[in-house]
N, C-alpha and C positions, 0 to 999 in steps of 0.2 A: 163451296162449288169449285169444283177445277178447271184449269183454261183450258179453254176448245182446240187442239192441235188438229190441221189438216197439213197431212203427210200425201205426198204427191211422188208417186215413181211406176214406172212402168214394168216394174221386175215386183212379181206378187211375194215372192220368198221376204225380199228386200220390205217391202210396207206390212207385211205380217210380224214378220218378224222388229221391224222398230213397232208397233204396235204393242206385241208383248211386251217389250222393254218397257215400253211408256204409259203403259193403260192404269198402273198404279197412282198417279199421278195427276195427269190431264184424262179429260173426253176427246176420247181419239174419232178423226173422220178420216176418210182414205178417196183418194183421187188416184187412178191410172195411166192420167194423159192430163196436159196444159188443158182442154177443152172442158172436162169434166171435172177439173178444179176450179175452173173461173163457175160453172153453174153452180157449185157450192159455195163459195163466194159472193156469190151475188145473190144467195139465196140468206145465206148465216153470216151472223159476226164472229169472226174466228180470233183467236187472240196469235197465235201462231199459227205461220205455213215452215214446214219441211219439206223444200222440194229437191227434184233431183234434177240435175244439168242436162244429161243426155237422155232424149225423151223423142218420139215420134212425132212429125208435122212442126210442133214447137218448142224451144228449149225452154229449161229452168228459167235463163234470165229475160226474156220474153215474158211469161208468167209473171214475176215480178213487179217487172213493170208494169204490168195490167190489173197486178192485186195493190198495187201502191199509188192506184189513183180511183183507186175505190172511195167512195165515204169514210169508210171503216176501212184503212187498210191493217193489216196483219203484222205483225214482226216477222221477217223473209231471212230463213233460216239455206242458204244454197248447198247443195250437198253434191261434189263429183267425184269420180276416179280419174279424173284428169286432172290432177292440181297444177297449179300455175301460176305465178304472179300475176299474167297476164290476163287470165279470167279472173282472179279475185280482183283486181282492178276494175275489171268490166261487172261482177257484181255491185261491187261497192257506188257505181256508178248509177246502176239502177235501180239504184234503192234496197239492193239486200245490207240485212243486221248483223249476219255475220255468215260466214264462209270454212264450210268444216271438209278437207278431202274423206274421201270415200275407206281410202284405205288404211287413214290411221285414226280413224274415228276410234273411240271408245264408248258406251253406251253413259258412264258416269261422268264422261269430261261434254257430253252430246247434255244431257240433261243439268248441267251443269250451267252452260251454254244459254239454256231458254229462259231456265230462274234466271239467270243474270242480265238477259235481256228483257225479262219481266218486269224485273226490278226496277231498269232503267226508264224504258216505258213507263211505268209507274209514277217513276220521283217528274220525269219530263209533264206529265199530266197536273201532276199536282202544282209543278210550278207555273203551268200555263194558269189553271185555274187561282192558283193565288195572284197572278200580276192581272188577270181579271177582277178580281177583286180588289187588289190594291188600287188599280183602273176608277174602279165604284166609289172609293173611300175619296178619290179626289172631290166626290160632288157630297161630300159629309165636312162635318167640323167645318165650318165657317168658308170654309175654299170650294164654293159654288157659283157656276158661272157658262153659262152659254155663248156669251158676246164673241165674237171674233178676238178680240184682246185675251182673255183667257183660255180660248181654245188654242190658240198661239202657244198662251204660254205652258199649257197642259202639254204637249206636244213637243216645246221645250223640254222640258222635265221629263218624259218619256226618253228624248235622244240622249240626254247628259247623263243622266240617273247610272246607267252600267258603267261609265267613262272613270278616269281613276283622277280627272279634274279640278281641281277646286272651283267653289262656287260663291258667288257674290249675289246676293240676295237684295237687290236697293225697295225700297217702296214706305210711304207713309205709314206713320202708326198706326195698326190696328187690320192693316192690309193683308195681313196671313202668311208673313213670314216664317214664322216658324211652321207654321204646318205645310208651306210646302218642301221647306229642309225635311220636316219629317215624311213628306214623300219622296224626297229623294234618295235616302236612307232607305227606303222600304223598297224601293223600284232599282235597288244599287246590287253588288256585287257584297258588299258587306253588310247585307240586312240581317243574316245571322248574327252579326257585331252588335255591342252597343250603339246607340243615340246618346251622345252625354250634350246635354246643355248647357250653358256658360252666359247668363245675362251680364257683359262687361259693363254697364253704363249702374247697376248695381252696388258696385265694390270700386273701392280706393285702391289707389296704385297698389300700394304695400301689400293689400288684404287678395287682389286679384293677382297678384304675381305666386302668389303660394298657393291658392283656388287653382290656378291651373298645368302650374310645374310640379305641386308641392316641394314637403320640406321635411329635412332632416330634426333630429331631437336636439334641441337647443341651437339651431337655427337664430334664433331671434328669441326677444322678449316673450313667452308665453309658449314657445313652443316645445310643450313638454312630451311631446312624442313625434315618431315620425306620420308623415300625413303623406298620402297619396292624391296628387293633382287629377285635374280631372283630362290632361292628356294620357296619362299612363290609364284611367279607367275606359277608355275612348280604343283603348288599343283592339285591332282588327274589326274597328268598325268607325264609328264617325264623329267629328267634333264639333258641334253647331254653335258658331259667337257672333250672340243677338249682339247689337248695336255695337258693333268693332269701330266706330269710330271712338268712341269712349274711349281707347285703350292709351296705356301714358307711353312715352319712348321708349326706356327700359323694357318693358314688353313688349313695344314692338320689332324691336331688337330679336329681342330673342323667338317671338314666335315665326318672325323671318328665316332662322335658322330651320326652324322643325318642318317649313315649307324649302327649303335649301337641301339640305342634308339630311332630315328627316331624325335629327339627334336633338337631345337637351339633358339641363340637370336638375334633380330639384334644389332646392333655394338652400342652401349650406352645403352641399355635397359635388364633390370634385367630378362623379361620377359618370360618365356619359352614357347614356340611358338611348336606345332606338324609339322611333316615333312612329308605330303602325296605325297612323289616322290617313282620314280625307277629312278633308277642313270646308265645312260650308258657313259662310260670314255672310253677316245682314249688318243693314245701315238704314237708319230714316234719316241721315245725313247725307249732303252732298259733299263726300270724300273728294273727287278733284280741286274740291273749292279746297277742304282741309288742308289737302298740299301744297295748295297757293300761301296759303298761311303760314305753312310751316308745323302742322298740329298730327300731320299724318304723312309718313313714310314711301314719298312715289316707288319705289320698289317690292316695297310690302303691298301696295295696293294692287299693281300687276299682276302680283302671285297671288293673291287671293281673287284677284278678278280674270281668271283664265276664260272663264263663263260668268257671261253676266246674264242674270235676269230682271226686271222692273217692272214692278208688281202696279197696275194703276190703282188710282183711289177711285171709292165707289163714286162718287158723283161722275168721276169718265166713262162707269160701264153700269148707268140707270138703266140701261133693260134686264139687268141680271137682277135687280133689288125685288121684284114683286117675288122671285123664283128663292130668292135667299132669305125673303121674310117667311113664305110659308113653309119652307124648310125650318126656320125657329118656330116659328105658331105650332107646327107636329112636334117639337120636341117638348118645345115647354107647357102645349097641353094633355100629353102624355107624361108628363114630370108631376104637373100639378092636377093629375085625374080630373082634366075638362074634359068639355065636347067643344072646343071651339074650332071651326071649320072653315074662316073666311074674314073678309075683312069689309066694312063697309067703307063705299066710295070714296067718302069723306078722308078717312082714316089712310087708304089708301094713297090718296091724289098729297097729304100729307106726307108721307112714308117718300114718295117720289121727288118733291118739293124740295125737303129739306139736306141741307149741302153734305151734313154727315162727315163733320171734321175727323173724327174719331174712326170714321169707316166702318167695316163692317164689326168692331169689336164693338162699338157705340150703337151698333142694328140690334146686335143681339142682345144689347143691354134693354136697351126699348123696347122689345119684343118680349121678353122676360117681362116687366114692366106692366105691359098691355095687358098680357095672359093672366096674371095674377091679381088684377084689378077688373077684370072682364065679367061681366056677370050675365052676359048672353053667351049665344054661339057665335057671335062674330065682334069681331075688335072693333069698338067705334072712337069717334076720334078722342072722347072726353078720357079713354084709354091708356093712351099713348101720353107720355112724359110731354108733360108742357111745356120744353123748351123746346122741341121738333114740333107746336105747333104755328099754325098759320101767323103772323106776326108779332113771334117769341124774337127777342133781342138777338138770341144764339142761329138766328138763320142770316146774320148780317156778319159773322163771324169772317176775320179779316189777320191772314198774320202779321206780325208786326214788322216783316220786311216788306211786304206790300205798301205798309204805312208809312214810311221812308221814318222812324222817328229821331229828335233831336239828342242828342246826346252831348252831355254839356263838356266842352272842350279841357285837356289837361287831366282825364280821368285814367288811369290804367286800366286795363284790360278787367281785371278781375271789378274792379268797382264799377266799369262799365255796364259788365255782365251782371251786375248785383242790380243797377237801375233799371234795366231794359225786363229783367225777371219784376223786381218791385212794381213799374208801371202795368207789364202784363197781371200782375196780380190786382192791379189796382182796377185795368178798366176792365176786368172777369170778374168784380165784387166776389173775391177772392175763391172762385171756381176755379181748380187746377187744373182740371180738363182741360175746359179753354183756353186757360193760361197756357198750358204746353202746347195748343194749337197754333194760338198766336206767334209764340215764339220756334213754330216748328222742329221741337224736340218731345219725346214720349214723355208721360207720364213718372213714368217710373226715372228718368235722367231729373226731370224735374224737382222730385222729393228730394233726391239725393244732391243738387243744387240748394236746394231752401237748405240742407243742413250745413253745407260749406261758407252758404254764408249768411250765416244764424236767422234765416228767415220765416223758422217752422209757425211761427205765429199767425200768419198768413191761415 
């Protein structure tokens, strides 16, 4: 199907004759006057108007403006023998796409003109409809949320998102930090780009220094080729580092640089290498505390905190849980070909209750959980994981800096932190979940802790 072209001029030679030229093409309509093109207008959706300046009663740029606040307006093509910076100003003002004089038109550089206004039109459409959509996807993947608190921070992430910023991502484990880096990414100016991920609290110093500058061949012990970090795969799009408080000096040395200068080298190599990222950084740590200590860099944390967001944990935003449970109950009985459709009371008034240390990563464990054990069409409470029920041990759940604990005097740091984890492990009857909660660090810093200091036994 070809685009609807309405050609508007008061010289009949003048619209016949572009007609000719263009009927191969487009579905040509023809207007005589401003007034007989706005009834066409208001009657058809046109994709293009071609109209002419000097016209009876009312001109081209008048028209314009009357078709550009249509519903539907047109791509407004202005066409005079009066050329002038000073009318192409005054078009461009009122909403005309582009501005061709009369006497050095060409019929190939005219139709040349509307494709390429087509086109653009086009790519503009589809990008609205994709940030609609990316818009949708906020209320998918685990980052669903009505409350004032989230619609705040939704809002957030719409302003920041195009900004060339870095971003600082604070919030408890399991709160959705990564996925709303991965909507900022998407709602950004480099969504074309990669998304490269980087869980620091994962890897040892040594092992995370090459992970994300990489390294040349014989670099180091084992290094028998060259490896691309995952800042060089990050390039022209984005660099997301989950729990940056993990990170040792040395790195953060240097990744201070790549937010500085935008330079780095891989790990054996003299090389200076450019750094085409935006850097988005998450913490379930309390970073200002870190630089009280001394364990995190107050100038790296600035530059990574140009923009801050914090994420609350679900127990702050209990009206959004009945909304984020049924969003899992459609998922995961649509995964496991149920009909389950609801929840009963009980089950509910449960789901509400419980503190939900773990957040919303811990809902959707328990909702998975529910479905799969469910043998009606609704969840009832005998469903749901017995530790979210009504007088389960795990609803008294308490971190261990709450609990002021004793810590026996004369101890270093590191043997400190070996007791404070052994205790947590001790009063979680060796549950790591809640062990990480108690001692407010993720799971995953966790495991990697029990192997530093030989605790995998646990």
């Amino acid at each position: 199907m070809n685009p609807a072209l309405l050609i508007v001029d008061d010289e009949k030679t003048q619209r016949e004759g572009l007609r000719a030229a263009l009927e191969d093409h487009f579905d040509i309509y023809l207007a005589d006057s401003a007034a007989s093109a706005i009834q066409l207008l208001e009657q058809e959706n046109f994709d293009v108007m071609l109209t002419d300046f000097r016209m009876p009663n009312e001109d081209g740029l008048k028209l314009i403006s009357r078709a550009k606040s249509l519903p539907h307006p047109p791509i407004c093509i202005l066409m005079t023998a009066y050329g002038s910076e000073e009318i192409a100003v005054n078009a461009m003002k009122q909403g005309a796409d582009d501005y061709i004089p009369k006497g050095k038109m060409q019929i190939d550089e005219l139709e040349f003109r509307i494709k390429r206004a087509l086109r653009q039109q086009k790519l503009e459409t589809e990008n609205v409809a994709l940030r609609v959509q990316l818009d949708k996807r906020f209320g998918l993947e685990n980052i669903i949320g009505e409350s004032p608190a989230m619609r705040e921070i939704f809002e957030i992430v719409r302003q920041v998102a195009p900004s060339h910023a870095s971003i600082l991502i604070q919030g408890e484990s399991g709160t959705g930090k990564e996925l709303i880096a991965k909507g900022i990414h998407q709602l950004s100016t480099r969504a074309r780009g990669p998304l490269i991920t980087v869980h620091c609290g994962a890897l040892p110093a040594n092992l995370l220094e090459s992970e994300l500058f990489g390294h040349e061949k014989g670099a180091f012990t084992g290094a028998h080729e060259r490896r691309i970090g995952r800042v060089e795969q990050a390039q022209g799009g984005t660099l997301f580092l989950d729990e940056i408080g993990e990170i040792d000096a040395t790195t953060q040395i240097k990744l201070l640089r790549i937010l500085g200068e935008r330079t780095f080298e891989r790990v054996g190599s003299g090389k200076t290498l450019q750094a085409d990222v935006r850097i988005v950084s998450a913490s379930n740590k309390n970073l200002e505390q870190a630089i009280k200590t001394g364990s995190f860099r107050e100038d790296l944390f600035y530059r990574l905190r140009v923009i801050q967001i914090n994420l609350p944990p679900l127990r702050e935003r209990v009206g959004d849980i009945p909304l984020i449970a049924k969003a899992f109950l459609k998922e995961f009985s649509r995964e496991n070909s149920k009909s389950i459709t609801d929840f009963e009371p009980e089950a509910m008034d449960a789901i509400l209750s419980y503190p939900w240390p773990g957040n919303v990563r811990e809902l959707r464990a328990a909702l998975e959980h529910g479905v799969v054990l469910c043998r009606r069409d609704r969840i009832a409470l005998r469903d749901l994981p017995a530790s979210i029920r009504p007088g389960s041990a795990s609803q008294n759940v308490k971190p261990l800096a709450v609990q002021a604990p004793q810590i026996e005097a004369g101890l270093s740091v590191h043997e400190a932190e070996k007791q404070l984890i052994t205790r947590a492990l001790q009063e979680s009857a060796g549950n790591r979940t809640l062990a990480a909660t108690k001692l407010g660090i993720s799971r995953r810093t966790l495991h990697r802790k029990l192997h530093v200091h030989r605790l995998e036994e646990f």
